[in-house]
C-alpha positions as MATLAB code, in Angstrom:
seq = 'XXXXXXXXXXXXXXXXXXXXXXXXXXXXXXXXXXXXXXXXXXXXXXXXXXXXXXXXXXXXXXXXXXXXXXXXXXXXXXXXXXXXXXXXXXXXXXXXXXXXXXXXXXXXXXXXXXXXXXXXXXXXXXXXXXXXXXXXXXXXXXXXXXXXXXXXXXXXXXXXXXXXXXXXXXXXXXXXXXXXXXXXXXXXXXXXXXXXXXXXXXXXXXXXXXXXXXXXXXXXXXXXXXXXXXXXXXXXXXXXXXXXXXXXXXXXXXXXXXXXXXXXXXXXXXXXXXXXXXXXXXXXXXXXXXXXXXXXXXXXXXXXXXXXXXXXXXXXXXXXXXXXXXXXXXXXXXXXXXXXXXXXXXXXXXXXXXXXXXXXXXXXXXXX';
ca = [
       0.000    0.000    0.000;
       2.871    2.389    0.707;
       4.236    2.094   -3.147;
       0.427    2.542   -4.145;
       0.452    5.794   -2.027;
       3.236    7.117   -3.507;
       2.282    6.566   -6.932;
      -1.058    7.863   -6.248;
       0.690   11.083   -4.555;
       3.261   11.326   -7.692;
       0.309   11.639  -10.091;
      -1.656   14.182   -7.840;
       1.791   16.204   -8.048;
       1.778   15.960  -11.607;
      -1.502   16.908  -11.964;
      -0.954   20.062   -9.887;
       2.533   20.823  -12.340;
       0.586   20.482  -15.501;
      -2.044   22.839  -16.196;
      -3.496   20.871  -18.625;
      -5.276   18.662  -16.988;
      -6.754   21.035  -14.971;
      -7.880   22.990  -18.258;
      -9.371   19.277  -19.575;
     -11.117   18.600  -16.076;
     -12.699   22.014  -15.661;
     -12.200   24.864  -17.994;
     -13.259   22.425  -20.947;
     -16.586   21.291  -19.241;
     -17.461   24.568  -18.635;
     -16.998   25.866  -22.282;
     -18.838   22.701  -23.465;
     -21.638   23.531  -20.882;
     -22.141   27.210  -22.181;
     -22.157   25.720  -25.821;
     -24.879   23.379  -25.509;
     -26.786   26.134  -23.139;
     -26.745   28.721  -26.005;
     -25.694   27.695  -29.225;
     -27.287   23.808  -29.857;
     -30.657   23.271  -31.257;
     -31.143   19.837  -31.965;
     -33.816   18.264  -34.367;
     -34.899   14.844  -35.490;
     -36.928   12.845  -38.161;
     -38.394    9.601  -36.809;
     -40.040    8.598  -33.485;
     -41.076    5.260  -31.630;
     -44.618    5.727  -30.652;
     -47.580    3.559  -28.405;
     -50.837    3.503  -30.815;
     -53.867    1.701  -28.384;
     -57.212    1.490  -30.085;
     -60.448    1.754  -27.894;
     -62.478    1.905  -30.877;
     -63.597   -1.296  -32.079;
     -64.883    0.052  -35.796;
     -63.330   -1.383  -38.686;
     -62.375    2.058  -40.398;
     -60.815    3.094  -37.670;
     -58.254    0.068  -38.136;
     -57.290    1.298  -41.264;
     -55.964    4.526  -39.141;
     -53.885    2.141  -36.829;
     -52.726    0.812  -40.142;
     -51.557    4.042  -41.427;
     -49.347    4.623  -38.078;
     -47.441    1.169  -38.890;
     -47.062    2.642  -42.898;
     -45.915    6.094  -41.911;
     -42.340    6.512  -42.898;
     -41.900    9.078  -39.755;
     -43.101    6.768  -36.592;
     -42.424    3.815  -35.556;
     -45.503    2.035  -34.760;
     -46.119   -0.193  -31.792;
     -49.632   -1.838  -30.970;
     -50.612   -2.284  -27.143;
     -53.525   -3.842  -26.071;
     -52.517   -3.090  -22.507;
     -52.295    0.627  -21.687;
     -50.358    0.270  -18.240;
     -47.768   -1.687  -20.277;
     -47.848    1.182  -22.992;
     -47.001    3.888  -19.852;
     -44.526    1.451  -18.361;
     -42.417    1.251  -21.945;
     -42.763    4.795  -22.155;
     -41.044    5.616  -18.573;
     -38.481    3.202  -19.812;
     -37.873    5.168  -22.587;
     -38.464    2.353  -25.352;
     -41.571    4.915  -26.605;
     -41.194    8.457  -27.158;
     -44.911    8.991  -26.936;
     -48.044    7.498  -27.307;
     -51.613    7.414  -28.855;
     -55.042    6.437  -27.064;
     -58.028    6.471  -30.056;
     -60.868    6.624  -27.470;
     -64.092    3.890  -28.377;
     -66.404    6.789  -29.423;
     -63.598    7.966  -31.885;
     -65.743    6.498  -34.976;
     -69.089    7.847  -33.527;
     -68.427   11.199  -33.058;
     -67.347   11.283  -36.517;
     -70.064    9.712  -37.845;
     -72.220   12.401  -35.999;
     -70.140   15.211  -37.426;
     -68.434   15.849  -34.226;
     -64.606   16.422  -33.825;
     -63.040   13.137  -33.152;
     -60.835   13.397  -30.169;
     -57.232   11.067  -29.470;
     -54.996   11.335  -26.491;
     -51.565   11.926  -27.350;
     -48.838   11.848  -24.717;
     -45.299   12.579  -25.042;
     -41.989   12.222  -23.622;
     -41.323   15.699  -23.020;
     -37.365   15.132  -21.865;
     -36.582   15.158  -25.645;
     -38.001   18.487  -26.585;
     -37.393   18.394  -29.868;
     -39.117   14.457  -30.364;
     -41.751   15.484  -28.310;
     -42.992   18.185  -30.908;
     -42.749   15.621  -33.466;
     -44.710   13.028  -31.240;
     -47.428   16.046  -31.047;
     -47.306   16.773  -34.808;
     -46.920   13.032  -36.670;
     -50.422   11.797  -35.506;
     -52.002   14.798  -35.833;
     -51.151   14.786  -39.706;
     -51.462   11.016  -40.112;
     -54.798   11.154  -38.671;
     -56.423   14.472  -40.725;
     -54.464   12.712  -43.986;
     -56.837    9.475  -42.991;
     -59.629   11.195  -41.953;
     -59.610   12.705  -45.764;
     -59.945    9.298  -47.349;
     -61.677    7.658  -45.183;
     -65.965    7.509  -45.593;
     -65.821   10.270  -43.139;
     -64.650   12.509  -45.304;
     -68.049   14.210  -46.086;
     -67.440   15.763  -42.725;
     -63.939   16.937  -42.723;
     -64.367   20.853  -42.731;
     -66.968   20.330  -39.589;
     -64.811   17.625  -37.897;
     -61.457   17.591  -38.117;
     -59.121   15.070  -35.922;
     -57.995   16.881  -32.437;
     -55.378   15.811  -30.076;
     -55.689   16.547  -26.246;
     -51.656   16.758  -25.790;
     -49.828   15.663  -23.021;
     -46.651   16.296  -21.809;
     -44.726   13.671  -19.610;
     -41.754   14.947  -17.166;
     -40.699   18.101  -19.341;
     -44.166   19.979  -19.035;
     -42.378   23.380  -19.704;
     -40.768   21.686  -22.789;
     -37.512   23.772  -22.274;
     -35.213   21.734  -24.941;
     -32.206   23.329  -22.279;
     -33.956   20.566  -19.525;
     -32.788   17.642  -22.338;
     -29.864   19.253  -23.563;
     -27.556   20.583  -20.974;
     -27.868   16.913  -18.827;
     -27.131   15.319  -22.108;
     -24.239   16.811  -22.530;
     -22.739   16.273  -19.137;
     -22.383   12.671  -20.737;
     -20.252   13.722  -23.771;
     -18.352   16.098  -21.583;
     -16.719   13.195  -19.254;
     -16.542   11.568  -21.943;
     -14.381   13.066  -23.346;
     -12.573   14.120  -19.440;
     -12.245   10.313  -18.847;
     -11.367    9.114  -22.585;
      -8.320   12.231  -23.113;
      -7.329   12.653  -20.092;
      -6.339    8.831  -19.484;
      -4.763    8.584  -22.655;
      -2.042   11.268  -22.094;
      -0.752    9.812  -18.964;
       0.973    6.811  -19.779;
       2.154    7.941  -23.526;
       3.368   11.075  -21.316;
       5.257    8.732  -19.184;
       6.717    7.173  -22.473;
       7.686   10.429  -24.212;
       9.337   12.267  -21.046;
      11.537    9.062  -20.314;
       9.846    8.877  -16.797;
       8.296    5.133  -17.336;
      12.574    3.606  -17.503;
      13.097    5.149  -13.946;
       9.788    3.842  -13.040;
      10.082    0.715  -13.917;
      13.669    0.295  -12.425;
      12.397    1.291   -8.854;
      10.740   -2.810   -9.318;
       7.038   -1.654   -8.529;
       4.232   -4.027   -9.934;
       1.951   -4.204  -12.503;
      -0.626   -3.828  -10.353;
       0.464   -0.660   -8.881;
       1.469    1.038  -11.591;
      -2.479    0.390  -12.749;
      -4.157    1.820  -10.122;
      -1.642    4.649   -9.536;
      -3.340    5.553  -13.133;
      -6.713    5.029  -12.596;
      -7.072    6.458   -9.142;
      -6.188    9.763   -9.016;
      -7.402   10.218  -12.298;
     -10.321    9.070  -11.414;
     -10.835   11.346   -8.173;
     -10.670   14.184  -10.700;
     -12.859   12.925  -13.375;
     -15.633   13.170  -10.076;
     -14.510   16.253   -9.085;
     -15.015   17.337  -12.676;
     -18.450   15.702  -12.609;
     -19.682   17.231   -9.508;
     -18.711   20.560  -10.972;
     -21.142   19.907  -14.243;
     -23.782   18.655  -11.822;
     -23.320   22.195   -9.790;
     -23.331   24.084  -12.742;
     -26.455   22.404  -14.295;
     -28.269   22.683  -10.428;
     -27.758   25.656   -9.200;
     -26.168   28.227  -11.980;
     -28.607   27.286  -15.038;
     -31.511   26.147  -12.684;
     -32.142   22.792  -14.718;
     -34.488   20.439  -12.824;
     -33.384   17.266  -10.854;
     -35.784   14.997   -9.972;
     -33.529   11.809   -9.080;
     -31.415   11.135   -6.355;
     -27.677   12.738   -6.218;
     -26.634    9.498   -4.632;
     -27.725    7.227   -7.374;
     -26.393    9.702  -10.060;
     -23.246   10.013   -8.484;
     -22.508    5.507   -8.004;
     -23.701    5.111  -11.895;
     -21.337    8.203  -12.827;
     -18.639    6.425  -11.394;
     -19.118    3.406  -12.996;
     -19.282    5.729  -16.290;
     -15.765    6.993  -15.542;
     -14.256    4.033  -15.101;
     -15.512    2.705  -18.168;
     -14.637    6.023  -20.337;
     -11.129    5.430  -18.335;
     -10.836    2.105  -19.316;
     -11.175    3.426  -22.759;
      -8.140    6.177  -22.505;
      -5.522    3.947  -20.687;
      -5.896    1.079  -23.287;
      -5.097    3.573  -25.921;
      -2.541    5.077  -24.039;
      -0.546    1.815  -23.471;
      -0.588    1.271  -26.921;
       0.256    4.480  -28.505;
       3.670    6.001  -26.753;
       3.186    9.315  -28.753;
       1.100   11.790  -26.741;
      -0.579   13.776  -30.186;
      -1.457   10.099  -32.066;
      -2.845    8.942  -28.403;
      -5.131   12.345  -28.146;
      -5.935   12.163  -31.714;
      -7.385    8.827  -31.458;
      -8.850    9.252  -28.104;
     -10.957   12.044  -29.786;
     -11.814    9.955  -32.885;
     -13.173    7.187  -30.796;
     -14.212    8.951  -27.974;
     -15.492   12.186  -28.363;
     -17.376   11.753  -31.949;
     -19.267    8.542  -31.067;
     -20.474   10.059  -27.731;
     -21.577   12.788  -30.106;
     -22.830   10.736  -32.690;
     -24.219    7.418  -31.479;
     -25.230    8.154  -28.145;
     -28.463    9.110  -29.078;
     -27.911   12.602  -27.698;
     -27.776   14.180  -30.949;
     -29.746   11.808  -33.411;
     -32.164    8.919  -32.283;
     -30.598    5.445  -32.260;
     -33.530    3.910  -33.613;
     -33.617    6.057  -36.430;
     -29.931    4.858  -37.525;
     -28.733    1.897  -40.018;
     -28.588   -1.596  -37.919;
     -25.130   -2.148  -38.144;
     -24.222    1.741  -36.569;
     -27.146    0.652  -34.143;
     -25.006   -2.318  -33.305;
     -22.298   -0.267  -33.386;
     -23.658    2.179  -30.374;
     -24.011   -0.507  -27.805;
     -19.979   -0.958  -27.444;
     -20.259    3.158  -26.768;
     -19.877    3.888  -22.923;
     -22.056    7.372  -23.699;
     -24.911    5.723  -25.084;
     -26.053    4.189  -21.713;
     -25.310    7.231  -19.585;
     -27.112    9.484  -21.865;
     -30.386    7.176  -21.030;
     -29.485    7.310  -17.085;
     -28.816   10.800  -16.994;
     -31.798   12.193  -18.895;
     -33.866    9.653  -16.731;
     -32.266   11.189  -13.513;
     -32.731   14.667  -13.987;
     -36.075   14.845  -15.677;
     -38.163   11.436  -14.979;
     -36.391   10.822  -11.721;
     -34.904    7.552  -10.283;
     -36.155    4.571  -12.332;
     -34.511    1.538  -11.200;
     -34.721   -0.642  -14.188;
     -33.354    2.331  -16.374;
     -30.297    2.592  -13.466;
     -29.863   -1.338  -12.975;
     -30.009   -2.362  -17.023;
     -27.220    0.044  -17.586;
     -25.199    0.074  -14.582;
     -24.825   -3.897  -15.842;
     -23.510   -2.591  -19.254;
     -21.415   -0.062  -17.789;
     -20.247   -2.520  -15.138;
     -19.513   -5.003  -17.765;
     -17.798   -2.486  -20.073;
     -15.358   -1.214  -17.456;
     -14.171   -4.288  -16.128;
     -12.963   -5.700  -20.169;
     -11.684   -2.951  -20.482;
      -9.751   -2.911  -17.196;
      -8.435   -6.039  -17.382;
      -6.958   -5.239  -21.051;
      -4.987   -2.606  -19.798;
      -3.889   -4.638  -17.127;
      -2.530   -7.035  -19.838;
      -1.086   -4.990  -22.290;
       0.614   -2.483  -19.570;
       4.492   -3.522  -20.138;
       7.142   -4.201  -17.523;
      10.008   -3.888  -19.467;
      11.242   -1.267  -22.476;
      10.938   -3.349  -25.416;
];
């Protein structure tokens, strides 16, 4: 423990000497934060969404029909409508529409023919799609259907509601979001400097010759590291909390154990390119290539993952990011929802320990 200690207080030292990772762990969060506050609108194309039928006319099937043919939703039946709000606080729907069982009467009678639409309103931007795609699909059925006599006196309305974003401030969804892509990218470069640092300086000979262990020369990466990846994290959290007023509905407890497991994944990640790669520029150029632009990219922050190709879906669920985006947007706006924290704390759990022990093995005890 006493040779752990001292590489743990050697790294704290060199932390403190290079202002660089001080700049990565705070000043670059902060910049990123402001960004996403001010400048990012994001938009999207296709959404998942609940369709349960009340109505038992056959006309009206030819509606749930056109929900399953639209090339802008995708269409899931439920019989059951507790099962159809359960999947939507999972987040596997982004919304969801109830076609009440006087639906077909009402239009008959030349009545407007109310639906229920609910939406996910911790994606701002796919909730105003939820709102608007069965809306449209409906009026566009409604004037070929044999109701169509009627259309100018009875048009399709929605009664909209708006699930855990009821403000629909797209700053609620964004700025949490992008806590995930910042340590990210904190856990991802910052890890992959330190041993190619060690390499370039000509530090790792002398530490090697001093006879410490694999073992400890490991952890004496991860930890302290790792102390200020949190430290970075409970910074973002502050920021989010108490400077830009966001909502948190979870617990800080539960965010803070699966955030940990996040960082040691996105860790993971960094040190296995940096004991590969013994040039500090190639090791942050590839930690930002496979770190920073799939977090973007895949994580479903920025574009829906459902809405991708399969094989870049497949690709997403070797992507740290993609299940802290799902926590995190969950914690802050939807609150704690234990089978959203225990499904991905697995992954993330799973993730960090492969990747753990393959820097373990590939982290050399000699020079060649």
């Amino acid at each position: 423990m006493k040779i752990l200690f001292a590489l743990i207080k050697k790294e704290f030292f060199q932390i403190v000497r290079d202002p660089s990772s001080i700049i990565i762990a705070f000043v670059m969060p902060l910049m990123l934060l402001l960004l996403y506050m001010y400048a990012i609108n994001l938009d999207t194309v296709k959404v998942t969404l609940g369709i349960k039928n009340d109505d038992p006319a056959l006309e009206v099937q030819t509606l749930i029909k056109s929900f399953s043919q639209s090339n802008y939703v995708n269409a899931v039946i439920y019989s059951d409508k507790e099962l159809m709000y359960e999947d939507i606080v999972r987040s596997k729907l982004r919304g969801a529409v109830i076609i009440p069982n006087d639906f077909s009467r009402k239009l008959s009678q030349g009545k407007p023919g109310d639906m229920l639409v609910i939406t996910d309103g911790s994606e701002t931007n796919t909730a105003s799609l939820a709102l608007g795609y069965p809306l449209e699909i409906a009026n566009i059925w409604l004037s070929t259907s044999k109701y169509s006599g009627s259309i100018r006196r009875a048009p399709v309305n929605a009664e909209l509601r708006y699930w855990y974003n009821q403000e629909i401030n797209s700053h609620y969804f964004i700025l949490p979001g992008s806590i995930a892509v910042t340590m990210t990218l904190i856990g991802i470069l910052l890890t992959a400097l330190v041993v190619a640092r060690e390499w370039e300086r000509g530090t790792m000979e002398a530490l090697l010759g001093t006879g410490v262990k694999k073992i400890h020369i490991v952890l004496g990466k991860y930890i302290p590291y790792f102390v200020l990846g949190m430290m970075s994290m409970f910074f973002s959290v502050f920021m989010c909390i108490v400077v830009f007023g966001i909502p948190f509905h979870g617990s800080l407890t539960v965010l803070f154990s699966v955030s940990a497991l996040f960082l040691f994944a996105c860790m993971g990640v960094g040190l296995f390119i940096s004991t590969n790669l013994k040039d500090q520029f190639l090791a942050s150029q590839t930690a930002l290539s496979i770190g920073y632009l799939p977090a973007l990219m895949l994580s479903g922050l920025t574009f829906p993952i459902n809405s991708m190709p399969e094989i870049f879906q497949w690709c997403t669920y070797i992507i740290p990011t993609r299940y802290f985006v799902t926590f995190i947007l969950s914690e802050f706006l939807a609150g704690t929802i234990w089978y959203i924290v225990l499904i991905n704390s697995i992954y993330l759990i799973a993730l960090g320990v492969i990747l753990y022990v393959a820097v373990y093995n590939k982290t050399m005890m000699r020079l060649e």
